[in-house]
C-alpha positions, 0 to 999 in steps of 0.5 A: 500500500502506498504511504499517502493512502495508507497515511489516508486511511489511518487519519480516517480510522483517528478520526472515527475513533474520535467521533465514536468517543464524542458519541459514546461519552453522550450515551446515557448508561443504563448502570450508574457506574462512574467512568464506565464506557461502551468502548466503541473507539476500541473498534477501531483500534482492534480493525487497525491490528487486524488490518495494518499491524501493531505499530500503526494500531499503537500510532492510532491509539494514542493520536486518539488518545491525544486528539480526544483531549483537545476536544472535550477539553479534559486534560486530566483525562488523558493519562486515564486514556493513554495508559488504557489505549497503549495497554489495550493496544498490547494486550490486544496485540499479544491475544492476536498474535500468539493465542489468535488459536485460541481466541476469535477477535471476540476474546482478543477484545475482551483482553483489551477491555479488560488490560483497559480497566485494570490499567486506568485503575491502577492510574487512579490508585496511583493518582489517589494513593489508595490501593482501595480503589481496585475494588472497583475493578471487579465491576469495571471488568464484569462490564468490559466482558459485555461491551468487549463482545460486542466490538469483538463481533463488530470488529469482525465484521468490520475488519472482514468487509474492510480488507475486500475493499483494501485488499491489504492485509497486514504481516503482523 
């Protein structure tokens, strides 16, 4: 694939991966669960390892990440976010590439979610300097189990349809 429409297609996938964290940050969840988030810009980030590799999904991750702050104009946001996407971002690179026997994208996901959780706990245990926040993780990860299955299949689909139209696929 050439640089520039490669260059194209991974501005586009940050830029959708933005606007899915705009959207979902405006859906109301059904559990009142403070910080608890569908995780749809997880899509992107799974169907760019699937499609392009590790490090264009890494580059996309925390472009996400650092775009997103300019946006909602939360700065202390962003090391809650960086520290989930580049944990997640490994996590789900790890699942896919050495247990994609084992795991369909729908547990590569899942691993995301939960490297996710566990990693924007542990910044908020350091942050607060109380370990008690990792009961909290228990429920975070219940819940990740859920929306994780859901972009899991989403990014199936997603990732199949995407590499018909590209033709490209990527030597991870």
């Amino acid at each position: 694939m050439k640089g520039t429409r490669k260059i194209i297609l991974l501005s586009l996938l940050v830029s959708i991966g933005l606007a899915l964290s705009v959207i979902e940050s405006s859906i109301p969840l059904p559990v009142a669960i403070p910080g608890a988030r569908l995780g749809l810009s997880n899509m992107v980030i799974l169907v760019t390892l699937v499609i392009f590799g590790f490090k264009e999904a890494f580059i996309v991750s925390i472009l996400k990440s650092s775009v997103l702050v300019l946006i909602t104009g939360s700065v202390s946001s962003l090391i809650y976010s960086l520290a989930g996407g580049i944990v997640s971002c490994i996590v789900m690179f790890v699942g896919y590439k050495f247990f994609s026997n084992i795991f369909s994208l729908i547990g590569v996901s899942i691993l995301g979610a939960t490297g996710h959780n566990i990693a924007q706990v542990s910044v908020a245990v350091m942050i607060m300097s109380n370990i008690r926040v990792y009961s909290y993780l228990p429920i975070l990860v219940l819940m990740g189990l859920f929306t994780g299955y859901f972009v899991g299949l989403s990014s199936i689909y997603i990732s199949k349809n995407l590499r018909k139209v590209l033709k490209y696929n990527a030597e991870i």
